[in-house]
MARSE-894469 format. One record per residue: x negated, y negated, z of N, C-alpha, C in turn; residue number from 1. Coordinates in Angstrom, 2 decimals, decimal comma. Last residue first. Example, Ala and Ser with C-alpha at 12.3 -4.5 7.8 and 13.67 -1.06 7.14 Angstrom:
2
(rec (-12,85; 2,25; 7,08); (-13,67; 1,06; 7,14); (-12,90; -0,03; 7,87); 2);
(rec (-13,19; 5,69; 7,80); (-12,30; 4,50; 7,80); (-13,20; 3,30; 7,80); 1);
//
This chain:
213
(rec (-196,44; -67,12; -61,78); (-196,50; -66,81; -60,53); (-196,47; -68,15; -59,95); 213);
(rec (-197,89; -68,15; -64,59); (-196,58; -68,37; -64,02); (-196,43; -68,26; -62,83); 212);
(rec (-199,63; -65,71; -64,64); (-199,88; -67,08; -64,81); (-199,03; -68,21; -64,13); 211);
(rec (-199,08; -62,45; -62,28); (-198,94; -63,79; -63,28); (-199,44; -65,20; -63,35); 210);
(rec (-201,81; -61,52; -61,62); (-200,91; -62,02; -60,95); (-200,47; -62,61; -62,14); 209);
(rec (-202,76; -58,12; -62,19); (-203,20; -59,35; -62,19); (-201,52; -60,59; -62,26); 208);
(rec (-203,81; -54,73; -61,33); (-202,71; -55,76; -61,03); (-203,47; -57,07; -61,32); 207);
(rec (-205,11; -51,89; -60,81); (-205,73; -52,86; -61,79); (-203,78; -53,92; -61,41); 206);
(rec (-206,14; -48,68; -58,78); (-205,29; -50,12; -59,28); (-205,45; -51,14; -59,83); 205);
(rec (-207,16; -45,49; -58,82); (-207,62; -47,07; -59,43); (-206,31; -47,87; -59,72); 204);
(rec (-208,03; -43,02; -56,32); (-207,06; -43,66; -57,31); (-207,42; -44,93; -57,61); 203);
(rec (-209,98; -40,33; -55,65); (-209,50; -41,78; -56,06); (-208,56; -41,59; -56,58); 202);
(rec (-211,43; -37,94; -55,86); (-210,56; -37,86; -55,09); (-210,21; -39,72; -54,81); 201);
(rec (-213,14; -38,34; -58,52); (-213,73; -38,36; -57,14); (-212,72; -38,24; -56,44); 200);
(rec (-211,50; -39,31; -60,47); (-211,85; -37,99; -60,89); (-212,34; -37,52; -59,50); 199);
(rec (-208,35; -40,99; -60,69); (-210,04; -41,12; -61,10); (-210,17; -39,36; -60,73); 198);
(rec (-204,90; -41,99; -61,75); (-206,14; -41,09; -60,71); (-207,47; -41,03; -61,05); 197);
(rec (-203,88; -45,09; -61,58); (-204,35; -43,83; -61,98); (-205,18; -42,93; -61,52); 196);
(rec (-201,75; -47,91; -62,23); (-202,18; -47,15; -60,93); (-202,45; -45,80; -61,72); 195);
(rec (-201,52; -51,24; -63,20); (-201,60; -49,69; -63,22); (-202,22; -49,08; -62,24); 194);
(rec (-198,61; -53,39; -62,73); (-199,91; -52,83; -62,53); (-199,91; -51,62; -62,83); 193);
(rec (-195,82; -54,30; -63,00); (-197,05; -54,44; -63,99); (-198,18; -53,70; -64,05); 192);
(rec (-194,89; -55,74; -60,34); (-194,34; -55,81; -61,39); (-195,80; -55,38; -62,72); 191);
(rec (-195,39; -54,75; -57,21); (-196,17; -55,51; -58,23); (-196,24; -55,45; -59,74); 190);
(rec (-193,70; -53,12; -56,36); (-193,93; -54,28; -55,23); (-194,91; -55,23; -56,49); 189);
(rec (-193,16; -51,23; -57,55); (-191,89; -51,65; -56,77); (-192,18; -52,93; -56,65); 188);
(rec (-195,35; -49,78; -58,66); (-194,32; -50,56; -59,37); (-193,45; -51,30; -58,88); 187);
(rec (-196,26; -49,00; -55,83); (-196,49; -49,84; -56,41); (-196,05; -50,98; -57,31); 186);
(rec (-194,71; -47,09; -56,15); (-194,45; -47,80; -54,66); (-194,75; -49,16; -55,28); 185);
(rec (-195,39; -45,03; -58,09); (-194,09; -45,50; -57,64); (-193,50; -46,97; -56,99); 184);
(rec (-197,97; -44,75; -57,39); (-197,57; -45,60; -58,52); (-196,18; -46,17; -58,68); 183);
(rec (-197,59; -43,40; -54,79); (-198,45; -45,21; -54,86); (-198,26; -45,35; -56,11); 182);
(rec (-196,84; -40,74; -55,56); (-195,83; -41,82; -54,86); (-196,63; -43,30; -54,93); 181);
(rec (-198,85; -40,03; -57,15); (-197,29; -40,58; -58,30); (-196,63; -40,84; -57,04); 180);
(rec (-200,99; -39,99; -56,07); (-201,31; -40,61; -56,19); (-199,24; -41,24; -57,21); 179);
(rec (-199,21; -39,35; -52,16); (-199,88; -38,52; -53,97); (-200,39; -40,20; -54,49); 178);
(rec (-200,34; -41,02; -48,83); (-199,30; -40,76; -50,72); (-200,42; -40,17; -51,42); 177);
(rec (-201,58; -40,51; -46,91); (-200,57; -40,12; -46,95); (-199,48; -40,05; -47,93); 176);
(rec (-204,87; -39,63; -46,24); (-203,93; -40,23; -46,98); (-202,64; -39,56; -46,94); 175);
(rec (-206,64; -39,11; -43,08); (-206,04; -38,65; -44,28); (-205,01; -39,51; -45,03); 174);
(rec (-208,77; -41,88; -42,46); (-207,42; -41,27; -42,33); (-207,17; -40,73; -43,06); 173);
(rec (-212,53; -41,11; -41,87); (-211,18; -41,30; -43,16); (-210,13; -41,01; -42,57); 172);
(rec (-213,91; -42,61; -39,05); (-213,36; -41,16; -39,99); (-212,33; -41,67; -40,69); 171);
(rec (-216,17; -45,26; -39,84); (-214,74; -45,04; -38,51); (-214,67; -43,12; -40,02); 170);
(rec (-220,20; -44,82; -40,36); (-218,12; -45,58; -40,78); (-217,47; -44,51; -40,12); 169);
(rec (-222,12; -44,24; -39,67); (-221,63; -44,69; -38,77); (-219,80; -45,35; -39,32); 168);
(rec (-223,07; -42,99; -41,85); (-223,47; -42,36; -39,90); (-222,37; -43,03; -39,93); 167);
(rec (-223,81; -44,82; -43,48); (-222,85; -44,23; -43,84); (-222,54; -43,29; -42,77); 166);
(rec (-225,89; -46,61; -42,58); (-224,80; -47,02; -42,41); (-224,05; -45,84; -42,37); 165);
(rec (-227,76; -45,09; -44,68); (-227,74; -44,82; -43,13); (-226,43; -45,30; -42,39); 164);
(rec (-226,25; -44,08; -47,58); (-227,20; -45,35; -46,65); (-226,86; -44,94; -45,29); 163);
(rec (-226,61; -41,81; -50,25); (-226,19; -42,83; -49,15); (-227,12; -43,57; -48,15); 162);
(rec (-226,97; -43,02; -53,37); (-227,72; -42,36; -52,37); (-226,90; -42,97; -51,16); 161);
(rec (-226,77; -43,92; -56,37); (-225,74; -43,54; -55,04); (-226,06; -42,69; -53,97); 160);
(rec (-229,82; -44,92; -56,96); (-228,71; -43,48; -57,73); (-227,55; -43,15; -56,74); 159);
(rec (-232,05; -46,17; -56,44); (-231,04; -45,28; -55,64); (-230,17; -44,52; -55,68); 158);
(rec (-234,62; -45,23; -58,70); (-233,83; -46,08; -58,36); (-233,08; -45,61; -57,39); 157);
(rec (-236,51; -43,55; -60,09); (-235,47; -44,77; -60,82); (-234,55; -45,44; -60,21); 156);
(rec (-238,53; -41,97; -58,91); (-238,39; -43,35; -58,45); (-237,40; -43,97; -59,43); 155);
(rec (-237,63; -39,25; -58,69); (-238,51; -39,56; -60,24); (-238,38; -41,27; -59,39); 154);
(rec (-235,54; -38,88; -57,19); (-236,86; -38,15; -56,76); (-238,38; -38,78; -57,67); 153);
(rec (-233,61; -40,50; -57,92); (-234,44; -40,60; -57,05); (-235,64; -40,19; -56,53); 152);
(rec (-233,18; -38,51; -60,44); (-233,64; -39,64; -60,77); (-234,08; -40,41; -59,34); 151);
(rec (-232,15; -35,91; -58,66); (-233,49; -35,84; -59,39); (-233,85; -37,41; -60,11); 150);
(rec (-230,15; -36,81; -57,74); (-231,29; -36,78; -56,84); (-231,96; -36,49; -57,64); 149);
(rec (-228,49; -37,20; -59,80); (-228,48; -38,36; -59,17); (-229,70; -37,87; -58,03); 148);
(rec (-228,30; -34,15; -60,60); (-228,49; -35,40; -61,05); (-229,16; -36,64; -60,98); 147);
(rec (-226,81; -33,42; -58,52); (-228,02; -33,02; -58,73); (-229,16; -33,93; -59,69); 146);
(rec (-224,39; -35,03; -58,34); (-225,40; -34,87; -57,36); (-226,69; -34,23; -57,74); 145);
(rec (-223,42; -33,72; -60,83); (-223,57; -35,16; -60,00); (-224,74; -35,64; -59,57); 144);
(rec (-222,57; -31,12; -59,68); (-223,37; -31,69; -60,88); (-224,61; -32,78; -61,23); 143);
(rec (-221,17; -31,41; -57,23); (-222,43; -31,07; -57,64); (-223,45; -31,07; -58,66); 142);
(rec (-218,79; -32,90; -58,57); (-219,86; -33,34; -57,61); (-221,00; -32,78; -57,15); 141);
(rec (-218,35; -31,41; -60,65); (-218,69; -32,53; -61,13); (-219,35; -33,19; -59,46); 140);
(rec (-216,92; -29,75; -59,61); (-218,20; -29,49; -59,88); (-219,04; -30,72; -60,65); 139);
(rec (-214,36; -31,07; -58,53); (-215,57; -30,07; -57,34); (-216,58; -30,11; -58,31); 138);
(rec (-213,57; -32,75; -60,29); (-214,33; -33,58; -58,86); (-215,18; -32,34; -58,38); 137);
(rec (-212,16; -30,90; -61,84); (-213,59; -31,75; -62,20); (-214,04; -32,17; -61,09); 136);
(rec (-210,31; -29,95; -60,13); (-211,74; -29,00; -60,05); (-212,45; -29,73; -60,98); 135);
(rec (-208,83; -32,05; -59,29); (-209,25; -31,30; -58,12); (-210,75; -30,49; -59,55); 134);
(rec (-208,10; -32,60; -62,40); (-208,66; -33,68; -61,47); (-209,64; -33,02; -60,66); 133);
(rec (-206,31; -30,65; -62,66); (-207,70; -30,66; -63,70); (-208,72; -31,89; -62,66); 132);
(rec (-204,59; -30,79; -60,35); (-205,33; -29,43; -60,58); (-206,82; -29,84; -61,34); 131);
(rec (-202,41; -32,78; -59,62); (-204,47; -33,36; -59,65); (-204,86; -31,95; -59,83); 130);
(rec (-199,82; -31,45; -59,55); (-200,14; -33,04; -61,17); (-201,93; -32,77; -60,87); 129);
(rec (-199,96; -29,66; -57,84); (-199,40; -29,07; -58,75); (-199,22; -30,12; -60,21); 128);
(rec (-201,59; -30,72; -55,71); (-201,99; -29,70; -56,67); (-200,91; -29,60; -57,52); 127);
(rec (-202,12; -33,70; -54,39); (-200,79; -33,06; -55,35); (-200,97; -31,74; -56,27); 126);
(rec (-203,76; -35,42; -52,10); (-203,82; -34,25; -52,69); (-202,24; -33,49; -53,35); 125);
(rec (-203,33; -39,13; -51,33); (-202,94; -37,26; -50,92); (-203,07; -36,44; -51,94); 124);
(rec (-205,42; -40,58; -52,31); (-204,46; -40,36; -52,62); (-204,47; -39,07; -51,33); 123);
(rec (-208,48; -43,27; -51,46); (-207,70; -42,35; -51,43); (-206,52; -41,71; -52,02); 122);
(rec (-208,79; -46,28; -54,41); (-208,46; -45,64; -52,93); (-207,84; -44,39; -52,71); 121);
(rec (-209,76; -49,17; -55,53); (-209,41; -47,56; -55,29); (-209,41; -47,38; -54,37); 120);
(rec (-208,81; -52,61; -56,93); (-208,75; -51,44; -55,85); (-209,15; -49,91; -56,27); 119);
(rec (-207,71; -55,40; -57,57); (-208,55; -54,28; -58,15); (-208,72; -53,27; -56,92); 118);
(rec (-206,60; -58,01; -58,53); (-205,82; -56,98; -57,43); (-206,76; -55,93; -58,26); 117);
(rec (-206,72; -61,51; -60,19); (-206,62; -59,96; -60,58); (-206,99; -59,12; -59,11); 116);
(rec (-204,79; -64,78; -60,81); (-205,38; -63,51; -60,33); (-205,80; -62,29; -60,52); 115);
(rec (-202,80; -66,07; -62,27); (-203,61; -65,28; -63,25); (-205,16; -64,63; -62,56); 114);
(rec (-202,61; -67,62; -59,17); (-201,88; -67,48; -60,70); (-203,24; -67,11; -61,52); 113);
(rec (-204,33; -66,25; -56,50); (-204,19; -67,17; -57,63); (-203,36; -66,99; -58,61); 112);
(rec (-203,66; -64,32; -54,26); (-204,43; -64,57; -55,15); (-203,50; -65,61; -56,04); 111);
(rec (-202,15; -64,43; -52,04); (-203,55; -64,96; -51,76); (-204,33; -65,08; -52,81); 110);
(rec (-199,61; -62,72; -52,31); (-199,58; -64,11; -51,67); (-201,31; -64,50; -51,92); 109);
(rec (-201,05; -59,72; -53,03); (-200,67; -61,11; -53,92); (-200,41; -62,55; -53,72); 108);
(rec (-201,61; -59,43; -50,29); (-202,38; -59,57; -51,52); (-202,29; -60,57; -52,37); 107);
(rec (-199,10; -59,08; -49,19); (-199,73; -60,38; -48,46); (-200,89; -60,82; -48,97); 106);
(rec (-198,16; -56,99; -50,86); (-197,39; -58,59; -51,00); (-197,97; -59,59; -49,78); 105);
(rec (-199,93; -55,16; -49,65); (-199,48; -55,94; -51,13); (-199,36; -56,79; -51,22); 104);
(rec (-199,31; -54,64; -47,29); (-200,09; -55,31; -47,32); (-200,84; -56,00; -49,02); 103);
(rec (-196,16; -53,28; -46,78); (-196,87; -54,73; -45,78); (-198,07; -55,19; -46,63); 102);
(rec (-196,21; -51,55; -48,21); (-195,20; -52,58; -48,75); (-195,40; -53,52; -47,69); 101);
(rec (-198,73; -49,64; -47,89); (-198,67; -50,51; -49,11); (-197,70; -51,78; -49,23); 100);
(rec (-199,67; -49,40; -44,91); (-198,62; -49,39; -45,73); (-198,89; -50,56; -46,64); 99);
(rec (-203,24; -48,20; -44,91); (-202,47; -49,23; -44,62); (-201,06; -49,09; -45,28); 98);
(rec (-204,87; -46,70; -45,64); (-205,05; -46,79; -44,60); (-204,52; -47,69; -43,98); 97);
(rec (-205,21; -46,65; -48,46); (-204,95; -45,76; -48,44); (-204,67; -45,51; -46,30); 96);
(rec (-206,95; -49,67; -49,12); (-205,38; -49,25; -49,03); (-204,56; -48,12; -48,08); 95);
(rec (-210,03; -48,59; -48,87); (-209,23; -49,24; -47,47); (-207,99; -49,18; -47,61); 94);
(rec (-211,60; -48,09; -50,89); (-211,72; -46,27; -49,34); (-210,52; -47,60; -48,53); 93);
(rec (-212,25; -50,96; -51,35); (-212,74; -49,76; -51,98); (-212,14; -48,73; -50,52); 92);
(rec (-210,93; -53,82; -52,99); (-211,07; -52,86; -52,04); (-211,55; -51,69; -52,59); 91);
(rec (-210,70; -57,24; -53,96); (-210,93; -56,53; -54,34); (-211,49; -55,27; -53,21); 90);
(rec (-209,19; -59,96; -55,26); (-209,08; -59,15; -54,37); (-209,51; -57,79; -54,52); 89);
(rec (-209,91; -63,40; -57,37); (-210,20; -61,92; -57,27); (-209,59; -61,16; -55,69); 88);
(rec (-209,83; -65,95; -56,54); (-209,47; -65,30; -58,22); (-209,55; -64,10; -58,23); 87);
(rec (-207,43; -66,87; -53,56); (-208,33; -65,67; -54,19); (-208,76; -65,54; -55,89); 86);
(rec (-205,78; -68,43; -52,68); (-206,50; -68,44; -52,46); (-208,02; -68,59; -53,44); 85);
(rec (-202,92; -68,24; -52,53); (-203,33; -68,93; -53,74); (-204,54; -69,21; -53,73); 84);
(rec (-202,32; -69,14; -49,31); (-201,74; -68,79; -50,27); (-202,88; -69,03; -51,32); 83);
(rec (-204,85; -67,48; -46,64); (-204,00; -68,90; -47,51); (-203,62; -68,46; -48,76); 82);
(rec (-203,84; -65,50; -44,35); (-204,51; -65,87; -45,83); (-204,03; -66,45; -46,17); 81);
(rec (-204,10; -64,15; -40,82); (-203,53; -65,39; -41,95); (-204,63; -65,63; -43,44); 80);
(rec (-204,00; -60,89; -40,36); (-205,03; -62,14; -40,59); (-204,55; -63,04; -41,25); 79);
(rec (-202,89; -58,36; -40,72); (-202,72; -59,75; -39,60); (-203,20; -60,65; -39,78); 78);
(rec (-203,55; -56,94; -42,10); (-202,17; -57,06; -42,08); (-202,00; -57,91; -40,97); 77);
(rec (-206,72; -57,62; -42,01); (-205,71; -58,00; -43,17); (-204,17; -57,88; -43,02); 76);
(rec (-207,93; -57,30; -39,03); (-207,17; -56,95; -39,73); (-206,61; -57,38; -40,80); 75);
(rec (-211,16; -58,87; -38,90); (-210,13; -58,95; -39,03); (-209,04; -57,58; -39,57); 74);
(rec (-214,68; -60,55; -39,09); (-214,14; -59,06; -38,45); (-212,17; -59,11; -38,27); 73);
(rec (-215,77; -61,35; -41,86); (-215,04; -61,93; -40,88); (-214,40; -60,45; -40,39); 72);
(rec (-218,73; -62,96; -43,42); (-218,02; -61,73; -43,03); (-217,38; -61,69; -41,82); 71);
(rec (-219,26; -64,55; -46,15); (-218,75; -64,65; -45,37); (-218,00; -63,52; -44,54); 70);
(rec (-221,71; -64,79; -49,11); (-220,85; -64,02; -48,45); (-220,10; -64,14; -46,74); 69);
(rec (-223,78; -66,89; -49,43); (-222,35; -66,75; -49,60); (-221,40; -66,27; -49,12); 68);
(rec (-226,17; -65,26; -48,23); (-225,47; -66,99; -47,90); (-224,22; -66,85; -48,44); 67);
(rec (-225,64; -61,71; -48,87); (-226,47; -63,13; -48,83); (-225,82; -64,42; -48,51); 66);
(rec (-225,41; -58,89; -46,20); (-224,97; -60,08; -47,25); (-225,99; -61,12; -47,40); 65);
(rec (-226,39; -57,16; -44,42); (-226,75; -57,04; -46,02); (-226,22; -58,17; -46,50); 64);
(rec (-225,52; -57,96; -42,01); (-227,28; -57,83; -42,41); (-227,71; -57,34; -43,56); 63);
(rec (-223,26; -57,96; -41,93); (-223,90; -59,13; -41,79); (-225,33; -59,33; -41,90); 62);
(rec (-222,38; -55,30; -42,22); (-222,13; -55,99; -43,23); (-223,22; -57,83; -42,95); 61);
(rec (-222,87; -54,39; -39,17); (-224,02; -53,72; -40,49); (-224,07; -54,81; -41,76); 60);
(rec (-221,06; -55,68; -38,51); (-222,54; -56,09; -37,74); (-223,19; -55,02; -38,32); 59);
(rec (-218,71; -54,99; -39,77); (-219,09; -56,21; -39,98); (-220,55; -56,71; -39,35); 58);
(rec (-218,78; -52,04; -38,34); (-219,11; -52,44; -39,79); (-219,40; -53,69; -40,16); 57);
(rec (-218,17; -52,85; -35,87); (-219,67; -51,66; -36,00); (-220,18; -52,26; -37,81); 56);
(rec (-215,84; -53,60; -35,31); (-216,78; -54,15; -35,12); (-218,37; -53,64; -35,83); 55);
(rec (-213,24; -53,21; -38,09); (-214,26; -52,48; -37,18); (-215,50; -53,10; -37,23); 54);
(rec (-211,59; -54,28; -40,34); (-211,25; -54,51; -38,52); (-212,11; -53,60; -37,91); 53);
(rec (-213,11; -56,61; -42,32); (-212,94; -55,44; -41,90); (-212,70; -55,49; -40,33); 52);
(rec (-213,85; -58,64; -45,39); (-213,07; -58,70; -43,80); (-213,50; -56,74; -44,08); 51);
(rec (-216,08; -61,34; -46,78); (-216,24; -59,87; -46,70); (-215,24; -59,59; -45,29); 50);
(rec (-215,18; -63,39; -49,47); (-215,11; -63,52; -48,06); (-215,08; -61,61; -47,66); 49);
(rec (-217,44; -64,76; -51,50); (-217,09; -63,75; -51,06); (-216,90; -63,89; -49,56); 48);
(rec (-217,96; -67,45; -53,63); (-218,24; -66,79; -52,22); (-217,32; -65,89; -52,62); 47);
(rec (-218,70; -67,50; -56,76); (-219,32; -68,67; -56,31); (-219,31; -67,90; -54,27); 46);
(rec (-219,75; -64,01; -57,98); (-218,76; -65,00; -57,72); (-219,33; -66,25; -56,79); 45);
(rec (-222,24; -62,27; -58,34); (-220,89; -62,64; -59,51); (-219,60; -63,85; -59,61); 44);
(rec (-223,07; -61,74; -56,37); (-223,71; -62,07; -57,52); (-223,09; -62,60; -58,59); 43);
(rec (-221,12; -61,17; -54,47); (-222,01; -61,92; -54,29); (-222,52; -62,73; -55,50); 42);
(rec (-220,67; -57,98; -55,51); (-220,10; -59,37; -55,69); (-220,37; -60,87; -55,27); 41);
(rec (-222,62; -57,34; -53,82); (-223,14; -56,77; -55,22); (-221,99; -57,93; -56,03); 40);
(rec (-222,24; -57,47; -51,37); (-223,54; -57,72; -51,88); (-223,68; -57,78; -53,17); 39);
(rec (-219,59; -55,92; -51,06); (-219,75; -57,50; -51,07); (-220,87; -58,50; -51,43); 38);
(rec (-220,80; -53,76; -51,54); (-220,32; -53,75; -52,43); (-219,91; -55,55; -52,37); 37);
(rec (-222,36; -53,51; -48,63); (-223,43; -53,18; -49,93); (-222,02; -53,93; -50,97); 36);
(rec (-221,11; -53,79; -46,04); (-221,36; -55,07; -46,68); (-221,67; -54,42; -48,68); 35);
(rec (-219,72; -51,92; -44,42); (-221,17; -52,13; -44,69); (-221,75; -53,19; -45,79); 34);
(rec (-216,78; -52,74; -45,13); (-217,51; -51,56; -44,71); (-218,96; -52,36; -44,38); 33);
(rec (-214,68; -54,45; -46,17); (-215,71; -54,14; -46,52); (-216,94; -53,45; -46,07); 32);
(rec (-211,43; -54,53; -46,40); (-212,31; -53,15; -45,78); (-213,79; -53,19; -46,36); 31);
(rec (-211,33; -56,61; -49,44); (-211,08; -55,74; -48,05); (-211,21; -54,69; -47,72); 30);
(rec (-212,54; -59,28; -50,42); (-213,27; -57,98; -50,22); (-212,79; -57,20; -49,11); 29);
(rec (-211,80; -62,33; -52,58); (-212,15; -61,52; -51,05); (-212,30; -59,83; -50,69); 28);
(rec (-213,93; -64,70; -53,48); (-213,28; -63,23; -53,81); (-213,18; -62,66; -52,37); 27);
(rec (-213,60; -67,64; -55,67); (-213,36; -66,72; -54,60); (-213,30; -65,44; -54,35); 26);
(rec (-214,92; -67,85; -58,76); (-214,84; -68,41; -57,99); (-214,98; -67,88; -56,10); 25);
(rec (-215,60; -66,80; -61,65); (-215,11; -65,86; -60,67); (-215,19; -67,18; -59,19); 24);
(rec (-214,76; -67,48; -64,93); (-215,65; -67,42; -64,02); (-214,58; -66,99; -62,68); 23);
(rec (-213,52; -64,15; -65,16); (-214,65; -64,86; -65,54); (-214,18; -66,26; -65,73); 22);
(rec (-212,60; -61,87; -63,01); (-212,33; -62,88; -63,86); (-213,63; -63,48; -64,04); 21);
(rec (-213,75; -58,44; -62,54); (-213,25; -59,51; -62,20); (-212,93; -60,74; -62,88); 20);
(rec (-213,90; -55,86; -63,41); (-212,36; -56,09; -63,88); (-212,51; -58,01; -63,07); 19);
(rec (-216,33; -54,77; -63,45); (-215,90; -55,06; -64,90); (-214,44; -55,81; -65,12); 18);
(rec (-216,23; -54,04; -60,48); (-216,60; -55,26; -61,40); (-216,63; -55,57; -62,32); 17);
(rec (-214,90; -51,17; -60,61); (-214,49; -52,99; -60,22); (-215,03; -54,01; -60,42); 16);
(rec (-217,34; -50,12; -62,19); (-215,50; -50,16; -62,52); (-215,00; -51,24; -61,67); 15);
(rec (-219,34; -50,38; -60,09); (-219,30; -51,16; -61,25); (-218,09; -51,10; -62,12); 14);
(rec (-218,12; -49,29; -58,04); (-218,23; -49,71; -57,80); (-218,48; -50,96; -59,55); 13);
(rec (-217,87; -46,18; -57,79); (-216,82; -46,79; -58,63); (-217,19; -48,62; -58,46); 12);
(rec (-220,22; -45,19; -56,39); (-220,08; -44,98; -57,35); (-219,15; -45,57; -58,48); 11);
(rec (-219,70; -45,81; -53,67); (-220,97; -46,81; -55,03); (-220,39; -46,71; -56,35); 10);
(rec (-217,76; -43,32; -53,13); (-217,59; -44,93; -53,25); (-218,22; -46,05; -54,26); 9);
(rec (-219,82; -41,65; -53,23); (-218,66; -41,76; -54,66); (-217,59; -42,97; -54,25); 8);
(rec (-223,06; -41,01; -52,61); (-221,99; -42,24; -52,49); (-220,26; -42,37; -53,39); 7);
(rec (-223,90; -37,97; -52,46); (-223,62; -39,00; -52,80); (-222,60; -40,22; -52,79); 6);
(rec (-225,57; -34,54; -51,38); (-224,75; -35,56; -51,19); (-224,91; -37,03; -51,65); 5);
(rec (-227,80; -33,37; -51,88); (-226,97; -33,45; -52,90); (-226,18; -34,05; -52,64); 4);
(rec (-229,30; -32,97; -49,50); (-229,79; -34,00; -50,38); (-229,20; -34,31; -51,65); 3);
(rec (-227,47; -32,86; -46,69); (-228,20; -32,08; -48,20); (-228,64; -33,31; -48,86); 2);
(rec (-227,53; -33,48; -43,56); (-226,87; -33,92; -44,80); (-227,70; -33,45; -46,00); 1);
//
């Protein structure tokens, strides 16, 4: 692995936390991989329930979380969630690996009136709308990357460095929506939200539940 390689998961990582509620009570965390981003909400919210349906990841995730965090090995399109749960739902690399019109609306069932639904995730590749997208991401990830290893190299810190964990996550399903069919889909199922392309081969969902709801 080069030493120019980087986390561009981590990376969006403080963009979802700018979007949680204040104060932050519950949060649940799907597809939480390796725990690091349930670690980092942790800090922010009274618990964190951390799910993922691969054994390998919840027995990495259980050795980064702190007391709060709760990490439950589960499918989400199966897993009973109590209604009205959640002040927060929040995913990184996991939608894109699930039908949206099953596991939305078992989202929203779980968050709270005046909830907030934060997410990125994969898209399928649309050259002919992600062109400027596709070639900022290419050199912007070397860029990046170079970057981001020369402030490791200088001790400032981890700089989206990957983590050994990162061996071991299941292979990406290719995605199967552009990012203008999941805005589509989206609109369908969650009156409101935005859905946009990021620059890393992402997409960002921002949805907050009605008050009313």
């Amino acid at each position: 692995m080069g030493r120019l390689d980087w986390d561009q998961n981590a990376y969006y990582h403080r963009m979802l936390m700018r979007h949680l509620p204040l104060p932050c009570g519950q949060v649940l965390d799907v597809g939480c991989g390796a725990g690091s981003f349930a670690a980092e909400l942790a800090t922010r919210a009274d618990h964190v329930d951390a799910l993922d349906r691969e054994p390998a990841m919840i027995k990495e995730a259980r050795r980064a979380v702190p007391a709060n965090v709760t990490c439950i090995l589960a499918d989400v399109l199966h897993e009973p969630l109590q209604e009205a749960r959640y002040d927060a739902i929040v995913s990184i690399s996991a939608l894109h690996h699930m039908p949206l019109d099953d596991v939305l609306p078992r989202l929203a069932s779980a968050l709270r009136p005046g909830g907030v639904l934060t997410a990125v995730a994969l898209p399928r590749t649309d050259l002919a709308r992600d062109l400027p997208a596709e070639i900022a991401g290419a050199v912007g990830l070397r860029l990046f990357g170079a970057a981001f290893a020369m402030l490791r190299a200088a001790g400032r810190g981890d700089w989206y460095a990957l983590k050994p964990s990162h061996a071991i996550m299941p292979v990406v399903m290719a995605p199967l929506l552009s990012t203008r069919q999941v805005r589509r889909q989206v609109a369908a199922l969650l009156p409101g939200a935005q859905v946009r392309r990021l620059v890393f081969w992402r997409y960002f969902l921002l949805w907050q539940k009605p008050a009313d709801a």
